[in-house]
Structures are given as C-alpha cells and as structure tokens.
N, C-alpha and C positions, 0 to 999 in steps of 0.2 A: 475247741482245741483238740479235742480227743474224738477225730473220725476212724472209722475203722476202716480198713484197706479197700473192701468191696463199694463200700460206701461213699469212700474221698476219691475214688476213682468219675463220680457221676457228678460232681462240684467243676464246675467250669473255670476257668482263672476269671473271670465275670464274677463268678459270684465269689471267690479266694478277696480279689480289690473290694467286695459291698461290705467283707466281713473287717470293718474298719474298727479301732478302737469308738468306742461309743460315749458320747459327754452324759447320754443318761439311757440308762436301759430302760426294757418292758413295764417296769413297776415305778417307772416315771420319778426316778431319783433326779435331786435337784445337783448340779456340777457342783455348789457351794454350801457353806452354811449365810444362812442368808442375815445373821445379826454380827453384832462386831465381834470378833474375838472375845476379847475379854468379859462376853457376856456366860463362854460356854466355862463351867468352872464345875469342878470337883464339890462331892454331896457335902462335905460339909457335916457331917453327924454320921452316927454309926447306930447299927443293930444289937438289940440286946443280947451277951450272951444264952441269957435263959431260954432262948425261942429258938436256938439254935437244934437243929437235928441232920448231922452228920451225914454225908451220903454216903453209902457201903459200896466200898471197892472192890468186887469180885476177884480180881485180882491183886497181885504184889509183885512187886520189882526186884528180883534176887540181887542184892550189894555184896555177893563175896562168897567163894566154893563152887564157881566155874574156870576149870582150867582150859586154854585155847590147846589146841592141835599145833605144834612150831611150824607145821608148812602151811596153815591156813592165812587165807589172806587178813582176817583180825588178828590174830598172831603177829602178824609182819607187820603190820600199820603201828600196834598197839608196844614193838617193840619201837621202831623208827619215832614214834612220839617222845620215848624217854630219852633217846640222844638226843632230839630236838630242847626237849627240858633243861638237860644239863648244860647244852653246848650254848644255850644263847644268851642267859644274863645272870650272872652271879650274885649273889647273896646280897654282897654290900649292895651292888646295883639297886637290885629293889628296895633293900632295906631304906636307902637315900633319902627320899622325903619324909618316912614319918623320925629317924635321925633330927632332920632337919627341924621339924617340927617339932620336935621335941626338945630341942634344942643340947643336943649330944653333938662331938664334933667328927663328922661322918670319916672314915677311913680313906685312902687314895681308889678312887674307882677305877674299874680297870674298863672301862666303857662309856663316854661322854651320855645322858641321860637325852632319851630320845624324842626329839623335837615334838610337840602334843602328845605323841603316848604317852609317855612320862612326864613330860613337864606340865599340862594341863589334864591331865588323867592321872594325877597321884594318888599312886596306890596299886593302880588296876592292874600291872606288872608283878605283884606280888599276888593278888588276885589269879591272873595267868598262870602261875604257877601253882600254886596251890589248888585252884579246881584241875589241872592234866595230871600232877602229884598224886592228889588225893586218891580222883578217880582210878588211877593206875594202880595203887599201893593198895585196893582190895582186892586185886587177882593173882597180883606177880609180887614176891619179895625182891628188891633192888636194894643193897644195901646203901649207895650212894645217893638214890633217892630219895630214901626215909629220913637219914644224915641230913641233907639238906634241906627238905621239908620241915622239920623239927628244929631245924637251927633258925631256919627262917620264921619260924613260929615265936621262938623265943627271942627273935631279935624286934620283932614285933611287940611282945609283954613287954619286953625291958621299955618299949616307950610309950607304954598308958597310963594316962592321964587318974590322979584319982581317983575322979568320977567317974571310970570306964572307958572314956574319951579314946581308940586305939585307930581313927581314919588317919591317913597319909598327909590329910592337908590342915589347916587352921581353921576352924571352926567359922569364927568370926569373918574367912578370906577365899573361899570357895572358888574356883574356876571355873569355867566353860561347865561340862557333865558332871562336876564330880559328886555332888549330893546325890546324884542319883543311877549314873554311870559307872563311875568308880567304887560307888557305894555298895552297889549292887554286884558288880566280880568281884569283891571283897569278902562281900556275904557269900557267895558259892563258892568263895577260896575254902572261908573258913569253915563249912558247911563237910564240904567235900570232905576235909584233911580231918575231922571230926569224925565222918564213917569209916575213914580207913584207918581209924583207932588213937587221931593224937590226942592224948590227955587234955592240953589245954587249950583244943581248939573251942570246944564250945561252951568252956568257961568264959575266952574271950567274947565268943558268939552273946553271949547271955548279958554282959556288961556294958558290951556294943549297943546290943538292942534300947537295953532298958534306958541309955543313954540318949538314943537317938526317938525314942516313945517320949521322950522330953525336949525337944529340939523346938519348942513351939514356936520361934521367930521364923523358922525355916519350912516349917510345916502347911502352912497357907500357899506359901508359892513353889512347891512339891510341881505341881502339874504342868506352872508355867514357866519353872526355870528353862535356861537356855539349854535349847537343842535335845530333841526328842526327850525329856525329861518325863515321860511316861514310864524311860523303862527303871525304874528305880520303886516302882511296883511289887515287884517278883522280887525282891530283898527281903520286903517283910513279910508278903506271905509262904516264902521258903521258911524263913527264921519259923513260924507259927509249927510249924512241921518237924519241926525238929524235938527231939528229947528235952529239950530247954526251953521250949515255946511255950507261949502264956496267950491267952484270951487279948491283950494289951497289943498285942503285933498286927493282929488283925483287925483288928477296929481302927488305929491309926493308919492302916492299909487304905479299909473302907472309907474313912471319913475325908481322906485326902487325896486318894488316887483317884476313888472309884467317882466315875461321872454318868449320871442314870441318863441324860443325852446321847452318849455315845453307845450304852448299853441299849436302850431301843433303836437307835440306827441298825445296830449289830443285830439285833434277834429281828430285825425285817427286813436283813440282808441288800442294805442299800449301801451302792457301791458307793459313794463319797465318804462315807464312815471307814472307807481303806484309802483313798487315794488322796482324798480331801481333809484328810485329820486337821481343824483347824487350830489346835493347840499344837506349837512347836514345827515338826517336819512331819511330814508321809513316811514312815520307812517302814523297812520291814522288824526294826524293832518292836514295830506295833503287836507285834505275836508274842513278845515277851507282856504286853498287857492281858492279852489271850491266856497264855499261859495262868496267869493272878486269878483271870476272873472266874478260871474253870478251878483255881484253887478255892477262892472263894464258896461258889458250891460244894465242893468234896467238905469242905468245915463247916458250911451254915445249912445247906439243905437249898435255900432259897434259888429258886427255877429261875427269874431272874437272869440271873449269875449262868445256869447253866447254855436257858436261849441266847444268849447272845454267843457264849461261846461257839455253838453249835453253828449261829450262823454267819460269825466267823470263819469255823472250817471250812463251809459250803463256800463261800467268797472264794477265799484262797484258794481253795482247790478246785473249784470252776475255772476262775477268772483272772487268776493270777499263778498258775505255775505251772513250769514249762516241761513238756514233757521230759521225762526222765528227772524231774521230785523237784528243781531249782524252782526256788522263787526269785518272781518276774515282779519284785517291788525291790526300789533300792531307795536310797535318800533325794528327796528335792527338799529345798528351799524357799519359805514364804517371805515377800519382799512386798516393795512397793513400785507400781509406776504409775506414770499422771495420775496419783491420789488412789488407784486401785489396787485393793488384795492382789498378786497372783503368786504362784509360782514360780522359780526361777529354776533352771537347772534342766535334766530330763526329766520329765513326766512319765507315770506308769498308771493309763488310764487300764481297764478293765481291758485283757485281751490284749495288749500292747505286742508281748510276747519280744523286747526287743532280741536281737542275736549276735549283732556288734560287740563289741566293746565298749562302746561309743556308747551304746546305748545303758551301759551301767546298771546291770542286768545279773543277775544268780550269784548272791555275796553267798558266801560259807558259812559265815554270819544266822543269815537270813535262815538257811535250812538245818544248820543247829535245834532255832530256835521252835520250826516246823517239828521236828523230830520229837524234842520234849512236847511240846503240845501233843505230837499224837499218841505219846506214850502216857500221860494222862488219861486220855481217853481208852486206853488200853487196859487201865487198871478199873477204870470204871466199869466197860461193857469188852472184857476178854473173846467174847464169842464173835464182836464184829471183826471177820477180817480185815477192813479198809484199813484201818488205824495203823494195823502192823505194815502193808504193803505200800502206804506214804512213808514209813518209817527205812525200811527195807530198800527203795528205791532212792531216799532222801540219803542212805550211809553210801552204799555202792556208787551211784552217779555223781554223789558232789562230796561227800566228807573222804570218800577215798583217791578220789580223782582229784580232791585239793592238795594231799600230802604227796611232796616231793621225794626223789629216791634219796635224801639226804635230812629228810624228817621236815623240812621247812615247811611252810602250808601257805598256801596261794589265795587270794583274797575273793577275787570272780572264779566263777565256774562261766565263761563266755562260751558262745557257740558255736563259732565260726573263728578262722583265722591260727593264731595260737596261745596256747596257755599262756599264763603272764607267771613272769617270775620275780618271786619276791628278794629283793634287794637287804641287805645286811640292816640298813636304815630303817625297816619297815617292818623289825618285828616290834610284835605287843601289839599289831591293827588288831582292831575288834571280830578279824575273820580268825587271825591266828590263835586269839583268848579262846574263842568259843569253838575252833577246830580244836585246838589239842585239850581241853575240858569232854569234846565228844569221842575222840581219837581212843582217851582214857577212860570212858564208860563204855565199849563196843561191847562186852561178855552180856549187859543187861537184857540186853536186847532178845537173845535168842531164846530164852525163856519167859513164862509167865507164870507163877507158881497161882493157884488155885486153895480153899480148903480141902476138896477132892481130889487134887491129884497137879495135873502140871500141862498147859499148852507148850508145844513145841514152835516157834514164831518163823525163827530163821533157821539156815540150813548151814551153818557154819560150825564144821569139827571141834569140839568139845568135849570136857567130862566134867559134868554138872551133880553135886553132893547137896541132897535136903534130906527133913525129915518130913514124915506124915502120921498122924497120929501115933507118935511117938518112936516108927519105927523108922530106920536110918535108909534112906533110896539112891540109887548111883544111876545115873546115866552115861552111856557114853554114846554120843552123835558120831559118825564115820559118812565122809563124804568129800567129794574135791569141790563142790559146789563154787563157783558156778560153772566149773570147766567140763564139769560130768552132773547127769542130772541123777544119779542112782544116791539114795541114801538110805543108813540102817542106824537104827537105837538101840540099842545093848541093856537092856533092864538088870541091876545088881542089888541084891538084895537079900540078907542073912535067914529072910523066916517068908513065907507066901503075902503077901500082902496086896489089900483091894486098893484100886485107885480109880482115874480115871485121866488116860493120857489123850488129850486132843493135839492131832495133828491137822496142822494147815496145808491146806487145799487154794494156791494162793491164786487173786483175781487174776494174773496173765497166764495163768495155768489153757492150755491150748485145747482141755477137754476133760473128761473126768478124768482121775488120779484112783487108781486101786491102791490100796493099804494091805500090807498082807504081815502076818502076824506066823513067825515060826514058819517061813515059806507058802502059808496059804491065803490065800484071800480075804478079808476079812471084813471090809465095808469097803464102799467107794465112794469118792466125795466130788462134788462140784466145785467148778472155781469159786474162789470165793468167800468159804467157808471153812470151818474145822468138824473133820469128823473125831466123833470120842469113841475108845477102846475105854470100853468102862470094864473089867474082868478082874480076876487075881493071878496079879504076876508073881511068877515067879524068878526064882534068879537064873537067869541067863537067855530068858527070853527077849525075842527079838522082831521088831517093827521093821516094815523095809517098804520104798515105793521109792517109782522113779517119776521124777515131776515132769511134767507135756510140756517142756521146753521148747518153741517155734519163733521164727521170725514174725516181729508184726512191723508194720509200715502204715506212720502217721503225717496226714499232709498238712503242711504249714498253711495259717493264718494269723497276719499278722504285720505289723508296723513294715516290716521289712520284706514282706511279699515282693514280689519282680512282674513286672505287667506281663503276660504271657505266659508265663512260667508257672509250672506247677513244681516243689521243692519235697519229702518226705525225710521223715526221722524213719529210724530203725533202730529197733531193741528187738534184744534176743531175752525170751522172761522180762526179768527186770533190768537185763541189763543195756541202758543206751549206750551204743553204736556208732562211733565216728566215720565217716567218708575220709580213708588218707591215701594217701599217694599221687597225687594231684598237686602241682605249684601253684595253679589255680583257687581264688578262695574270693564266693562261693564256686565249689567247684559243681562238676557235671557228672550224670552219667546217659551215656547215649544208648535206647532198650537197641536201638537198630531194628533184627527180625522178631526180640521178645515181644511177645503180647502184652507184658506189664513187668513193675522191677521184683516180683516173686519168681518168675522165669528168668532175670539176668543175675540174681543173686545165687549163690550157692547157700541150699539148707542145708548143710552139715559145716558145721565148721571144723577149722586148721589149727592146729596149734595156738594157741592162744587166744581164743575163741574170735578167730580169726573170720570173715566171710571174704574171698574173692569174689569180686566181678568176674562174672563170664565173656570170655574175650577181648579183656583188658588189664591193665596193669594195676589199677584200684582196687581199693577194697572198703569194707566194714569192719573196724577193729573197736574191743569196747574202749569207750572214752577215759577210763580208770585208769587203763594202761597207756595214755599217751603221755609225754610228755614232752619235745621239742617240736614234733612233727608237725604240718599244716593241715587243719583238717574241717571241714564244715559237717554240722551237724544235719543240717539239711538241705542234701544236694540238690543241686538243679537235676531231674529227671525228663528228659528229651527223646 
C-alpha cells in the first residue's frame, strides 16, 4: 500500500491487477478457523495477582493544563464538539431508560428515542455524552456543560439499584450489544466525567464494577453475546486503571474476554485473526480488544499480552489502513448457506483497501479506536515515533475531516465521491459516540510528559503548565501548523531548571529537520525520530525549526484498481489531499507535456493548503477542509 513516488512509478497496471486482496498470505494463513465456532472460547481462569509485575510507562498522558490557541484548528473542532453536545439530546432524553428501568415515571421528552441507538443500546447516549463532557471539561470551563454533565450524573444515582446495579437496561432482559456495547460507553462515560472532576462519578464507577465482577449468569457468554461482543473488554480493563480499580476487574477481564487462540493468531500475525474473527463479526471494534490486551500487559508484565498486541499493530498498519490513517476494516456478518460458515456483507480481506462507499470502508469509529491503541504504545516506548504519527495522521485525516461545520460528525471517512451527511436520526451512531469522546481529548495528544522532562508530539498551538522535580514549567507552542511549517516553544520558568525536551522529527518529514535553540542550531534530527535538548533552561528560552513539509504521491492498490489505469493519493506531511474540482468521480488528471504528477502539480501551496493543477482547473485540497464538494481521493493519472 505504501510505494514511494520513484518507486510506484516502475509498477505496471499488470502488476497494480496481480496485487489482489489475498485469501492467504506468505505465512500460509488458513481463510478460516477450521473447528466449529463454539469451540473457540474465552480462558476461562485467570492469573495470580502475586506474579504480577507491572510494565513502566515511560511516559504519561497530560488530563488537564493545556490551553489551545482560539485560532488553532483543535481549538475550533474542540469548541464545535461542545455545540454538538448541548444541541443534540437532552438530559431527560438519555436519562429515559434507566428512568425506565427504574421504574420512575419518565418526564415529557422532548425527542422520540432513537430507533437502536437508544432503544437497543440503552444507556450508550448517556455514555456519548459524558466521555465528549468529560473529555472537554478538563481543558475548557463551559458552564452549561458542567451543569449538565453533573445533572446527568445525578439523574443517573437517583436510579441505582441497592446493589449498585446503575446500566440503563434490566439485568435479567439485555438487548442486542448492550452487556457489552452499552456497557462499555458507559464505562468511558463515567470514567471520563470522573477526571474532569465529578465527585460522583467514580463512586458510581466503583459500585458498577463490583456489581457487574458478580454478574456470573452473564459472565460465560461475555465473548459470545450477540454482535461483536468482544468489545465490552476495554470496560474492565479501563475500570482496573482507574483510582477505584481493584485486582478483581482484571481478572474477570482475563478469565472471560481473554481467548489465548486469538492471542497466538495475533503474535504470528496471521491475517484471519483480523478478517476471520470467528466469534461474532470481523469489525474494526476488534482494536478495542487490542486495546485490553496491551492494557493487560501494562498491569501483569506478561509478553503474552504484549506480542500479540504488537502483532496486531503490524496487521493493521500493513494490511489494513488506508492511506491517510482510516481503517480499511468495517463490519461483515457470519451467516449460513447450503450448511456453510460464511460471511455475509462486504468483506475486508488484507489489502482490500475499498474507496466507494459501497465498499463500507474508514468508520470514525474504527480510527478512534486506532488512536487510543497508539497512544498506549506511546506511553510505553515515548522515543518510537511511529505511534505518534498514526496518531497524528488518524486525528487530521478522519477525526477532523469527520466533524461538520455545524459540530455533527459523519460516520465514513469514504474516498471517493462525497462526504456523507449525517441526518438528525442518526445521532448516538457508534462513529458520533467515539468521534465526539476523541474531538474532547485532542490537547492529550500534543504532549508526552516524561520523568526528565517532556516530548513535544504534535505541532498544534498551545500553552502547556507542569511541574518537574518540583519546579513549576510553562510552555508555550506558536505555530499555524499545518498551513505554515515554522514553529517556536517558548520555555517559562521562575528559577533555571534541568530537563530534557525531545522534539519530533516526524516520519513524512522530507529530510533532516535542524532544531535551533535561541536562534542557533543546535542538533538536527532525521525523520522519524525525537531529538532531545537535554540542558538548563531558562526562562524565556526558545526552541524553533521549521518542518520539510513536501508533497508525496502514493499509487493505488486495491479492490477498486481500474484495468489500465494507474490512480495516486497525495499528502502534503501528514496531511491527505483531495482531487476537487472535477464533476467526474473517479476523476482524472491528464500529465499531457509533464513527465510525472510532481511536475503537473504546484509545490507551493495557496491559501488553504491549496495545490492547483497546472493548466487546468483542478486541484489538491486537504480532505479535512471538504465538505459538499465532489472529490476522489485517488485520481486517475493519464
């Protein structure tokens, strides 16, 4: 998927048609699991805490004293989320089913409850709310937010159960996902609304849990309840992480999620263990198991846990995502015909790369959940750049380019044709939960705090407040990123103080990157990597380098190849590039006298990181900024 320009230039459309999706690769994976279903089943026992040996997190994830820049593009997204919060479902609304269930007599709603989001996902709307709430309410004071975050919290106590008992639905009457769907944005609701300071969020948390660590009618068929029923994983080992977390979250995690089948499939990277999942669907929620299992190592030590995660990412990020950060796994359906397993729906073999619509292809969803995964890994091994710039390329290309100029958030990232717009009916989808949940944590990102000092990640204007051995450090990032590639860091700081600040030298970086410190030079870094200024700063010293921002051009392989035709993507850095101006979809560009599309494109860009075509009316606009217009991601090149 990822040829370089000089390179996908020497690939014949001969060999673009050979490079087909594949029923088994190199390492001679089988298309199927070859026993019945319900032979593949969850361990069933768990590990002693005593053997436990934690893995060290190099890094930390700052929750709170990063202020955005008002004209940054996180700024703007991260306000547009909160109108999005307030405007689309009211208090009673959510509060509805556990009302219900409760058996309280629910107030006049001012909103019919929405056909399976809410009626066979109860809860998960309250959920939605409270992870975008939460998230948001440790950067920004919103008074209206907090207000209704905290109302919504307590309209929730008011209907738990003795026993702790506080889900949306009947214990005893569960629907479609919700043990483990519903269960799960619940848990990150109240997770969320917890670090942004609400008293009783994780008192509820704590109640929940120990209620549901007893659930044992329910607990056997965890893995094979209906419909991707894996991801209700990441419930408890979020809950274990938390302030209130007990050795008990995690072991009923392990004993009933964790399936050591799918865990050596994964650490020997064999692609049916992504496409072939034979418990429930194939989807890309399978990254929220990813997620667990890499939690799982960070708590027990056990490698285990860690190889499969690991070959995990390798999958995904070979074989399954498209360029510019979407994941190219969406949901199929196992069914039955003349008495055989298959799948029903679209399929997303390894490589598929669909670009349609049709092809049901880069949920928001999907690259949420990519994001947190890499942000795990980020905490673990801070020095590897890759982690950050899936992270980086996964917010820019699909979590910004999902939200509407109206805060709504759009379910595909498709790649050809046009955006799709979400309809009033169609909030609470699983893309909109987990877009405005990520919308609400963008500030984490651009930082990595350290014991030594601090990684600088992302290039988005800022002013970031920590301490470091005890003394108090201010940063302030200046930058229009990505519209200008110059940035500078402002060091604040009352008394001289040792650190050590690593900046990112990121992999589409077009050459080496100088650092220069107080206007001089001071290291230079390759792509790729983080150079560290390890010194004693002082206050008011200043970091500055301007990033090797260039076009690059990646040729299509893939389901939707064209016999003859050769197609390329274009990103500028990180950022993917639409072809618009064309009524045509997929559209063209004709080189005519050019030698290749690097001589028909303009390397400088226009106003809004615009690229014209030369001697014609087309262009290269980045994809974040479209929104009605028609546009293919990978034009025909003629």
């Amino acid at each position: 998927m990822k040829t370089s320009f000089s390179s996908a230039l020497l690939l014949t459309a001969a060999a673009v048609l050979a490079f087909a999706p594949c029923a088994a690769n190199a390492q001679g994976n089988s298309v199927d699991y070859p026993l019945p279903p319900e032979q593949y089943q969850a361990r069933f026992k768990a590990s002693d805490p005593a053997t436990w040996k934690a893995a060290t997190c190099a890094g930390t994830v700052p929750t709170r004293d990063i202020t955005m820049a008002a004209d940054s593009l996180f700024a703007r997204a991260l306000n547009k989320n909160v109108g999005y919060l307030l405007a689309a479902f009211s208090n009673d609304h959510m509060l509805f089913p556990f009302r219900e269930r409760f058996g309280v007599k629910n107030p006049p709603d001012d909103a019919p409850q929405v056909k399976f989001w809410d009626l066979d996902l109860r809860g998960s709307n309250a959920g939605r709310f409270m992870m975008g709430a939460g998230n948001t309410l440790r950067w920004v004071k919103h008074k209206e937010l907090r207000t209704r975050l905290d109302a919504l919290i307590d309209g929730i106590e008011a209907c738990r159960e003795p026993n702790g008992y506080i889900l949306a639905y009947p214990a005893k009457s569960p629907r479609s996902e919700e043990p483990n769907y519903a269960r799960a944005w619940f848990t990150h609701g109240l997770i969320d609304a917890g670090i942004a300071g609400n008293p009783k969020a994780f008192t509820l948390l704590r109640g929940h849990a120990d209620w549901f660590n007893k659930w044992d009618e329910m607990h056997p068929k965890l893995l094979r309840w209906h419909n991707n029923s894996h991801q209700g994983h990441i419930a408890s080992t979020r809950t274990y992480f938390t302030p209130v977390g007990k050795p008990e979250d995690l072991l009923i995690a392990e004993k009933f999620y964790v399936a050591d089948w799918w865990l050596q499939d994964l650490a020997a990277r064999r692609d049916r263990a992504i496409w072939r999942y034979p418990l429930q669907n194939p989807h890309c929620y399978l990254i929220t198991s990813f997620e667990a299992y890499l939690d799982h190592y960070i708590a027990t030590g056990d490698k285990a846990f860690f190889d499969a995660s690991q070959g995990a990412w390798d999958m995904i990020h070979d074989r399954w995502e498209h360029v510019g950060g979407s994941i190219a796994i969406c949901e199929s359906q196992w069914g039955r015909r003349r008495g055989r397993r298959v799948l029903h729906g679209t399929h997303h073999p390894p490589y598929s790369y669909y670009l349609a619509a049709k092809g049901h292809t880069g949920e928001n969803c999907g690259s949420v959940f990519w994001i947190k995964f890499n942000q795990r890994f980020n905490r673990l091994f801070p020095d590897q750049e890759k982690y950050v710039n899936e992270i980086e390329k996964s917010i820019y290309n699909i979590v910004l380019a999902s939200q509407m100029a109206d805060g709504r958030i759009r379910y595909h990232a498709t790649m050809q044709g046009e955006k799709s717009t979400p309809g009033a009916s169609e909030q609470n989808t699983c893309c909109e939960g987990q877009g405005t949940r990520l919308l609400g944590s963008l500030p984490e990102y651009i930082y990595t705090l350290a014991a030594d000092g601090v990684y600088i990640n992302l290039y988005e204007a800022s002013d970031f407040r920590f301490s470091l051995a005890g003394k108090q450090i201010a940063l302030t990032l200046e930058s229009k990123f990505p519209y200008r590639p110059e940035v500078a860091i402002k060091v604040g700081v009352s008394a001289p103080v040792q650190m050590k600040v690593r900046v990112r030298v990121p992999e589409w970086a077009a050459g080496k990157m100088n650092v220069l410190v107080n206007g001089k030079v001071a290291t230079t870094g390759v792509p790729g990597s983080y150079v560290v200024l390890s010194r004693e700063w002082k206050n008011g010293d200043r970091v500055s380098f301007s990033l090797p921002m260039a076009l690059r051009f990646t040729l299509y392989r893939g389901v939707d190849a064209i016999a003859g035709k050769k197609r390329y993507a274009a990103e500028y850095g990180p950022i993917l590039l639409a072809h618009t101006g064309s009524d045509s979809v997929p559209s063209s560009i004709q080189l005519g006298g050019a030698a290749d599309l690097k001589e028909k494109v303009s390397p400088v860009p226009v106003e809004g990181l615009r690229f014209p075509i030369k001697g014609g009316k087309t262009q290269f606009a980045p994809y974040f900024s479209l929104n009605k217009e028609k546009f293919t991601i990978f034009p025909i090149v003629e």
